[in-house]
C-alpha positions in Angstrom: -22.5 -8.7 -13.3 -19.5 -9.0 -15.1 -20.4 -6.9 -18.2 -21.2 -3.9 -15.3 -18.0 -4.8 -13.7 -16.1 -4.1 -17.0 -17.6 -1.2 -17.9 -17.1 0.4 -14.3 -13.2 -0.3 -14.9 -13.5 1.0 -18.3 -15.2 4.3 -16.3 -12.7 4.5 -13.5 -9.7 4.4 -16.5 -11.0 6.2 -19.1 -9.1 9.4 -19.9 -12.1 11.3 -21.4 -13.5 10.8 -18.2 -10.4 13.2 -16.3 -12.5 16.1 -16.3 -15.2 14.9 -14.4 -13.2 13.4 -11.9 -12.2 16.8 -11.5 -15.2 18.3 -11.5 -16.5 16.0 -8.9 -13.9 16.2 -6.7 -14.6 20.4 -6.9 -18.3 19.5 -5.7 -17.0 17.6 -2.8 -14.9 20.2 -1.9 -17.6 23.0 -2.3 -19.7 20.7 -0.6 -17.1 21.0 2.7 -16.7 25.0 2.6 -20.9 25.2 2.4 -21.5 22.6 5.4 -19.0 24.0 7.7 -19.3 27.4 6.7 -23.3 27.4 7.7 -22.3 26.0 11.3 -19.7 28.3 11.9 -21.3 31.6 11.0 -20.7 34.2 13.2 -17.6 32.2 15.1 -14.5 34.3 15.0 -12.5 32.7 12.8 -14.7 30.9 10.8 -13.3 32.0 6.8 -9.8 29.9 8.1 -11.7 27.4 9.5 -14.0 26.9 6.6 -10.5 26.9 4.5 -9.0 24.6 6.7 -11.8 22.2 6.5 -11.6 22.7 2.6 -7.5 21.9 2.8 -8.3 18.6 5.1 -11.0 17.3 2.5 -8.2 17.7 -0.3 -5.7 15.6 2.1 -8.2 12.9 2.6 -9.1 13.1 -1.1 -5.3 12.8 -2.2 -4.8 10.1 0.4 -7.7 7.9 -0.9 -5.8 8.5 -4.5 -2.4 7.2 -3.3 -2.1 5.0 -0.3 -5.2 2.7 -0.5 -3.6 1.1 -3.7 -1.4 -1.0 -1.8 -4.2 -2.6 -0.3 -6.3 -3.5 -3.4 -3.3 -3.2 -5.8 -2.2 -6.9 -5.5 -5.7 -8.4 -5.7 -6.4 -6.3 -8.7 -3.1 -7.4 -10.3 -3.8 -10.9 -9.6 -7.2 -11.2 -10.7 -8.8 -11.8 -7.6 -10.8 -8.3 -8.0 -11.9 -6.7 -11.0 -10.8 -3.0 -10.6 -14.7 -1.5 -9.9 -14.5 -4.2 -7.2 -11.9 -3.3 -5.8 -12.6 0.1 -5.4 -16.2 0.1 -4.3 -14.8 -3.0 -1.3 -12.1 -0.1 -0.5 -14.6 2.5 -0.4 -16.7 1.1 2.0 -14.0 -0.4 4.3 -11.8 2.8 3.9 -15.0 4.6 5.1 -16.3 2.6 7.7 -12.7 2.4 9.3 -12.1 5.8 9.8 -16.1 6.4 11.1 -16.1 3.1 13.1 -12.6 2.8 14.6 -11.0 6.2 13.8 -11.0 7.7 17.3 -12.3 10.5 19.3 -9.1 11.8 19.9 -6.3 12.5 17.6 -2.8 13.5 18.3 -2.1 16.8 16.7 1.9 16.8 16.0 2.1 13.5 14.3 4.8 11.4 15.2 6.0 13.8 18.0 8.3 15.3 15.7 8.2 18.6 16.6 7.7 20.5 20.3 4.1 22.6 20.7 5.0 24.3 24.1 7.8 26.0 21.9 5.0 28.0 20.0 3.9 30.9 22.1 1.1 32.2 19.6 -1.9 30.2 19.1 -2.3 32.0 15.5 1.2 30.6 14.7 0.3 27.1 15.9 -2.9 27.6 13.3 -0.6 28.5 10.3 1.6 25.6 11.2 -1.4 22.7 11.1 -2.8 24.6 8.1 0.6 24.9 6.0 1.0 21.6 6.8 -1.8 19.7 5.9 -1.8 21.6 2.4 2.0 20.8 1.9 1.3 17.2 2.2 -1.7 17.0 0.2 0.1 18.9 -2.6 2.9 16.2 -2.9 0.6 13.7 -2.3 -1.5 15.0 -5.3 1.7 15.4 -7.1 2.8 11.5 -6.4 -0.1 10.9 -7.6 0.0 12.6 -11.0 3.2 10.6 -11.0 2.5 6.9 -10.5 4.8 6.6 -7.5 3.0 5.5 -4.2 4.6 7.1 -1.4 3.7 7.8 2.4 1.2 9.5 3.3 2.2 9.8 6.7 5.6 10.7 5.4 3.8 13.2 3.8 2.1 14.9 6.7 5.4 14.4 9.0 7.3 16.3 6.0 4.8 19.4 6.0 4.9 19.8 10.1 8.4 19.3 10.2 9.3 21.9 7.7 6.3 24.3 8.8 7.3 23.5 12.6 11.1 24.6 11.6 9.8 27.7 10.1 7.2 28.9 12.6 9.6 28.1 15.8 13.4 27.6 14.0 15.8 24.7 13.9 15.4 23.3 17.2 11.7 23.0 17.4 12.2 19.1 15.8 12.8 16.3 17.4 15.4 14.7 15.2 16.1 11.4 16.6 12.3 10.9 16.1 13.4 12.3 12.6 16.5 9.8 12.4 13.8 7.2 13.2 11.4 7.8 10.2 14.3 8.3 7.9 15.4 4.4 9.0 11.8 3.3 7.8 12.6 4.1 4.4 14.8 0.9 4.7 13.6 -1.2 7.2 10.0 -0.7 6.1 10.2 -2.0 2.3 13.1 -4.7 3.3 10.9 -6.2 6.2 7.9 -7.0 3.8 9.8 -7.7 0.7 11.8 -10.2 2.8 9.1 -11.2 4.4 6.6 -11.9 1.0 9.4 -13.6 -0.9 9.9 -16.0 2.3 6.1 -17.1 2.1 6.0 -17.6 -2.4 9.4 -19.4 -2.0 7.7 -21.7 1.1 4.2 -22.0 -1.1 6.4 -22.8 -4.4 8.7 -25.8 -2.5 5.7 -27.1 -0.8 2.9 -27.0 -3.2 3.4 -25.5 -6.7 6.5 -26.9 -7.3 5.1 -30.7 -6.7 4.3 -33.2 -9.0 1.0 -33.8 -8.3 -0.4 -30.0 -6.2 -3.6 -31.9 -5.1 -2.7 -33.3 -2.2 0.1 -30.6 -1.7 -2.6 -28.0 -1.5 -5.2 -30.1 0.3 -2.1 -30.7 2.9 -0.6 -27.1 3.1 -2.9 -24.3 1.8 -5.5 -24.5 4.4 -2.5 -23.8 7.0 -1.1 -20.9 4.8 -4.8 -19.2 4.8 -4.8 -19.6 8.5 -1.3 -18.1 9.4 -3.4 -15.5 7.5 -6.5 -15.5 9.6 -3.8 -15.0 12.5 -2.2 -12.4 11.3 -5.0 -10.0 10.2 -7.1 -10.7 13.4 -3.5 -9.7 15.2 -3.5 -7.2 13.2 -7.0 -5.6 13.2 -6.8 -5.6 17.3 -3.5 -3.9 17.2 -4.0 -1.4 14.7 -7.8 -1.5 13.1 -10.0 -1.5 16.4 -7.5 0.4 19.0 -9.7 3.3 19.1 -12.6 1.1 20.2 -10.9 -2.0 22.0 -8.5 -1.6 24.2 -5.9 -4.9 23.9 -2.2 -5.5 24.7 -0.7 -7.9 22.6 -1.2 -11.4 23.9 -4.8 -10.7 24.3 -4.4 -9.6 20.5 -2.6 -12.6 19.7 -5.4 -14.9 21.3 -7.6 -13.2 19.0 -6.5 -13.6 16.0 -5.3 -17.5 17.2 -9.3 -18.2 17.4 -10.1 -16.8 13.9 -7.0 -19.1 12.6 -8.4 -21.8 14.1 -12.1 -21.5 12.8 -10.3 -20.3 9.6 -8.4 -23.5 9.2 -11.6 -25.8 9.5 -13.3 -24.1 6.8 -10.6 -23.8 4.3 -9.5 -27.6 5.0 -13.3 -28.3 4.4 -13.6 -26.4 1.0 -10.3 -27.1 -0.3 -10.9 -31.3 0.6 -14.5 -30.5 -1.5 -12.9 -28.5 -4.5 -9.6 -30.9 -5.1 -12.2 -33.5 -6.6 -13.0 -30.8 -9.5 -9.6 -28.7 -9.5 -6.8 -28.9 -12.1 -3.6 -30.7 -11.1 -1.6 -27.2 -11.6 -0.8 -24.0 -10.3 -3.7 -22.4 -11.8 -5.6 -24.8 -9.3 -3.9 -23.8 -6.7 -4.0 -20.1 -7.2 -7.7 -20.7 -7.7 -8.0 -21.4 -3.6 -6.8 -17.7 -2.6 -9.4 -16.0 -4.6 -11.6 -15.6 -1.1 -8.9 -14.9 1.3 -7.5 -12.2 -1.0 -11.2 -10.3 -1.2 -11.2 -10.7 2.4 -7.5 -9.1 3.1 -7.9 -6.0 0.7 -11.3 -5.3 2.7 -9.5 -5.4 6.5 -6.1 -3.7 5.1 -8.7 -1.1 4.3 -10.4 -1.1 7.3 -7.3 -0.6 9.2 -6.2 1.8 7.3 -9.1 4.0 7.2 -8.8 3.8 11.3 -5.6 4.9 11.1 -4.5 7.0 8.0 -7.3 9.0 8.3 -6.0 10.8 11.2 -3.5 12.0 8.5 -6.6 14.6 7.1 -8.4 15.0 10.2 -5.7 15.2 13.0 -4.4 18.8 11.5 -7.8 19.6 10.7 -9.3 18.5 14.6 -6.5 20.5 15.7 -7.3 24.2 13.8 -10.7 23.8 15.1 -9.8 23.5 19.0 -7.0 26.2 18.5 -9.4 28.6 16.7 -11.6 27.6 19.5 -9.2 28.1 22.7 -6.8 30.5 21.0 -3.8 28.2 22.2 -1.5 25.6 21.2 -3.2 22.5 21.1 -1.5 18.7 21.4 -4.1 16.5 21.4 -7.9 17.3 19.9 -11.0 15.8 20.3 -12.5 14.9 16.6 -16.1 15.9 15.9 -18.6 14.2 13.7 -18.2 16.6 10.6 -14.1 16.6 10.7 -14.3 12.6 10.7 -17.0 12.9 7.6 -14.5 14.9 5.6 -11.9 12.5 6.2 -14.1 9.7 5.6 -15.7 10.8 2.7 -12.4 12.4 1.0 -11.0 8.9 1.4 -13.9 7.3 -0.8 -13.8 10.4 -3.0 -10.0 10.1 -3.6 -10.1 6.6 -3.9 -12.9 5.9 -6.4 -12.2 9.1 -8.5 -8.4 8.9 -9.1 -7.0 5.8 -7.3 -7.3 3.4 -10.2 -4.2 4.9 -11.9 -1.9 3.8 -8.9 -3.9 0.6 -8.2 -2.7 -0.3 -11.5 0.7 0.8 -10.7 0.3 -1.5 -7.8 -1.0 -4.7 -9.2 0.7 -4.7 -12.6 3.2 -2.5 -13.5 5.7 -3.5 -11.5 5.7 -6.9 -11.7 3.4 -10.0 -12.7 1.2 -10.7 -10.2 -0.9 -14.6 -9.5 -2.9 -14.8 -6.9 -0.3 -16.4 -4.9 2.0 -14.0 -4.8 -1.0 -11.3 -3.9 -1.6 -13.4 -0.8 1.9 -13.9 0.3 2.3 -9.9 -0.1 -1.3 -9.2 1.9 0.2 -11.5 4.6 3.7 -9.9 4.7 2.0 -6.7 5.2 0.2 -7.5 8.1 3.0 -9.9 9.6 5.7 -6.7 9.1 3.2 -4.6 11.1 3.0 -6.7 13.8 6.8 -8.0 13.9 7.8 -3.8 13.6 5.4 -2.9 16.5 6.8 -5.1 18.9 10.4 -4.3 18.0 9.5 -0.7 18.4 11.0 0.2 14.6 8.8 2.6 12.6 7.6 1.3 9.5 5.4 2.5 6.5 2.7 0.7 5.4 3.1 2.0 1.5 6.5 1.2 2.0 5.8 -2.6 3.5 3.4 -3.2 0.9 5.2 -1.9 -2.5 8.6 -3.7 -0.8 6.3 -6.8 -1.1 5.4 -6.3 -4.5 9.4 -6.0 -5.5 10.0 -9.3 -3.2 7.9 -11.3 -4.7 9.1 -10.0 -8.1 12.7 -10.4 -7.5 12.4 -14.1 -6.2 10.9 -14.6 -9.3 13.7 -13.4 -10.9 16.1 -14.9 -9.0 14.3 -18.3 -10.0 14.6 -17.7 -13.4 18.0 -16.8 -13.8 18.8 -19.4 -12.0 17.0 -22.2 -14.6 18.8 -20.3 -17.1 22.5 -20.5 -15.4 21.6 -24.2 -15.1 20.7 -24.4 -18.9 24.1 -22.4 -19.4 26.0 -25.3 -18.0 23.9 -28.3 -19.6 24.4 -26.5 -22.8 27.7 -25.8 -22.3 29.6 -29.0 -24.1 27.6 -28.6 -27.3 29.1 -28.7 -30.6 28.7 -25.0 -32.4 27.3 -26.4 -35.6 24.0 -27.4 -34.0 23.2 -23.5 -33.8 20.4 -23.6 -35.7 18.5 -26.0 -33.3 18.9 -23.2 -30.8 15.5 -20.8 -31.9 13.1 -22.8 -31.4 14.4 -23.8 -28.2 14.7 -20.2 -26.8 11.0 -19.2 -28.1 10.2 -21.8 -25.9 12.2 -20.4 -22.7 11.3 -17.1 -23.6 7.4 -18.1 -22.9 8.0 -19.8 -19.9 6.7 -19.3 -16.3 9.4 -20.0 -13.4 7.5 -23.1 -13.1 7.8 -24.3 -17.1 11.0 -23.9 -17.1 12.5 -26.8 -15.1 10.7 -29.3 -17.6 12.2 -27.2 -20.4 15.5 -28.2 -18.6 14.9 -31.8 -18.4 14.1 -31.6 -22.3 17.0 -29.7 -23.2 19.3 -32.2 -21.9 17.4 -35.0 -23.2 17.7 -33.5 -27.0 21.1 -32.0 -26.6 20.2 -28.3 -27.8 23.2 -26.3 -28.6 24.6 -24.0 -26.0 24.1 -20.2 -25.6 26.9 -17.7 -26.5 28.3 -15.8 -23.6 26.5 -12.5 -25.1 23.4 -14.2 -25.9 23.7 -15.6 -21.9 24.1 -12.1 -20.9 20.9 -10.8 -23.0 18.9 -13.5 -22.2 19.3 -12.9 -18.1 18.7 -9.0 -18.8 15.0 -9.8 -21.0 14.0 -12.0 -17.7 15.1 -9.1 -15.6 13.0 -7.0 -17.1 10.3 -9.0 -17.5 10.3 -9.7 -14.1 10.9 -6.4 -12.2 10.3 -3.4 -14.2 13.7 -1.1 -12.8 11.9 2.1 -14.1 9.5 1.7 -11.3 12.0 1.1 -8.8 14.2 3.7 -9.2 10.5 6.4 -9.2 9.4 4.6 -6.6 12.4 4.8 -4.3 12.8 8.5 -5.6 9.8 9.3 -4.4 10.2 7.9 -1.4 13.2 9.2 -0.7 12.8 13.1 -1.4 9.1 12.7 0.4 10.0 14.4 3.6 12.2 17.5 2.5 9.7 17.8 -0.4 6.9 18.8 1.6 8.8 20.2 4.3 10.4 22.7 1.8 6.4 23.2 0.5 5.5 23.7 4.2 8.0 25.7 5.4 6.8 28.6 2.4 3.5 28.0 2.9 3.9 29.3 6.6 5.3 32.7 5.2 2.7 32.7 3.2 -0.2 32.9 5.3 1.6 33.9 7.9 1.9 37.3 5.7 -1.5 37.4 5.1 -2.9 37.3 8.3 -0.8 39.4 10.4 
């Protein structure tokens, strides 16, 4: 099992392999223009729809690519997952949440950013969806090619914002629902960075940062896994099921209140019969979120294949009933074949060319235990609960990656900290004892955040020699950097931040385009 597991991630990575990932991703698409193309001959029509359908498979496919790394990412980073793992469990969830839970209808103007009734032609309306959902999947693809993970529903907003501006001018947007979406890009990332850091500082006081973590984790981490349970059972009534069950929040709340509860037996059960067998460390403890972090990258999925997907198909649902009814449509009922393109371009996307940003995800950005996965996993579904209620708009790319940086700066924060405490103990030291300093910082260099306080205790013990203010200065900027790579960041936030305009600007000439074609 494991040697198969290794060499799938060595598949999914390698670059010789580019070309068939490709290639495949051709067939798929191939596969789309044959299957609706031999329903829909003789329907008027049917060469845009059959191009539409083609356009919506490469959304769904560029979707799978970028957004479903923030729900594997951390696990992968943390070890909980191998990387084939992980992407077969997102396949399937990814999959069977947009088939299961994905809806029958679909609201065709995401967002309600723009106005419909202000579109008089129904052909105008087509190039709009279509210009649209090729914009997005462009940038997406482009992201992609990147490394940055951005927002897929940012994406599609983007491409009917600008193609909405250009089909039906300036005052076709709604732009307080624009001012809206513009204030996730803060509140989204700050939430579940905020949020993630909260919960690995909590964990770290409680449990890691104890002498003896035993009875610390037997005491605490079978509550931690159940404010879990609660949250994603919340979470999966409000957000994952919706299209299925029909639940206001308390009713939601219950829910998820009676998986905590049966959550919190079990985990208090295994925990009490691993602590006889588990080291007296960290490593133990991180050992006890392996499950639970399997368990949240398969519902994140799951959610967010029943809701994400409507990214691909809404545009997509909507050029079929407009081709059908000739008008302007605002809300369209999804058949079978439109939900298998989304569905399936999701698990194409994802298996063929996700691995690069689930790396991104789990690794690059900062050093990832399975701890700090599971506070991030539960900050994502805690911010989308806490942001629905409130009524704020939120991204969950943006929730997840702020998560990521959360966790990462506390860590840093931490760090720097031990070594501004060092600063001071060292302070008083005579110069000549320099040479006693080396071995000393080797020592700190190597150090986790949790080392480092016994590194402390033994530097005042043996009276090391101080650090020189420069030395001070380039010691804090290494930890920086080793904790939170700023390269990411500022792509990331980049990305983010140009998302919008980027495919509106791609949407809005897109609409000339065809428009130009077709009349």
């Amino acid at each position: 099992m494991a040697r198969s597991s290794g060499f799938l991630d060595t598949l999914l990575t390698s670059p010789t392999t580019e070309r068939y990932r490709v290639g495949i991703s051709l067939l798929f698409l191939l596969g789309v223009w044959l299957t609706v193309g031999s329903f829909s001959q003789g329907m008027p029509n049917s060469m845009l729809l059959m191009a539409a359908a083609v356009i919506g498979g490469y959304m769904a496919i560029n979707i799978g690519a970028n957004d479903v790394a923030n729900n594997v990412g951390p696990a992968v980073g943390s070890g909980a997952l191998s990387l084939g793992a992980a992407v077969v469990i997102a396949a399937i969830f990814e999959a069977g949440g947009a088939i299961i839970a994905g809806g029958d209808v679909v609201s065709t103007i995401k967002g309600g950013i723009i106005d419909p009734s202000s579109l008089e032609d129904g052909r105008a309306f087509v190039w709009l969806m279509t210009a649209a959902l090729l914009a997005g999947a462009l940038w997406l693809n482009l992201a992609t090619w990147m490394g940055a993970p951005v927002s897929t529903t940012h994406s599609i907003v983007g491409g009917v914002l600008g193609a909405g501006i250009a089909a039906g001018g300036w005052s076709i947007a709604d732009w307080a629902v624009m001012g809206k979406i513009a204030a996730s890009w803060v509140i989204s990332p700050v939430l579940g960075g905020a949020l993630a850091a909260l919960f690995l500082y909590a964990i770290k006081k409680t449990v890691l940062y104890r002498k003896d973590v035993i009875p610390a984790a037997r005491t605490f981490v079978p509550w931690l896994v159940a404010i879990m349970a609660w949250a994603f059972g919340t979470y999966l009534m409000i957000k994952g099921v919706k299209k299925i069950v029909k639940v206001d929040f308390l009713e939601a709340t219950l829910i998820g209140l009676v998986a905590a509860v049966l959550v919190f037996f079990v985990m208090r059960t295994l925990v009490g019969r691993l602590s006889s067998t588990m080291e007296n460390s960290p490593a133990g403890v991180n050992a006890l979120f392996t499950w639970p972090l399997i368990f949240a990258a398969a519902l994140l999925s799951f959610a967010h294949g029943a809701n994400d997907v409507a990214n691909a198909i809404g545009p997509l649902a909507a050029i079929n009933d407009a081709l059908s009814a000739g008008t302007v449509i605002t809300s369209a009922s999804i058949p079978l074949w439109v939900m298998m393109v989304g569905a399936l371009g999701l698990a194409v996307g994802l298996m063929l060319f996700g691995p690069r940003l689930i790396k991104t995800v789990g690794s690059e950005i900062t050093e990832l235990d399975k701890t700090r996965a599971f506070c991030i996993a539960l900050s994502a579904a805690l911010t989308v609960i806490l942001a629905s209620q409130l009524g704020l708009p939120v991204s969950s790319t943006h929730i997840a990656i702020g998560g990521v940086f959360g966790v990462g700066f506390l860590r840093e924060y931490l760090k720097s900290n031990y070594a501004t405490q060092l600063h001071k103990i060292m302070e008083h030291h005579a110069p000549e004892e320099q040479e006693r300093l080396k071995p000393f910082l080797d020592d700190f260099r190597n150090a986790s955040v949790e080392e480092m306080e016994n590194l402390l205790k033994q530097a005042k013990k043996k009276k090391q020699v101080p650090l020189s203010k420069s030395e001070r200065k380039r010691l804090k900027k290494i930890y920086r950097e080793e904790m939170v790579k700023r390269s990411h960041l500022v792509r990331i936030a980049a990305a983010w931040i140009i998302t919008v305009p980027a495919s509106a600007i791609m949407a809005a000439i897109l609409f000339f385009t065809l428009r130009g074609l077709l009349i």
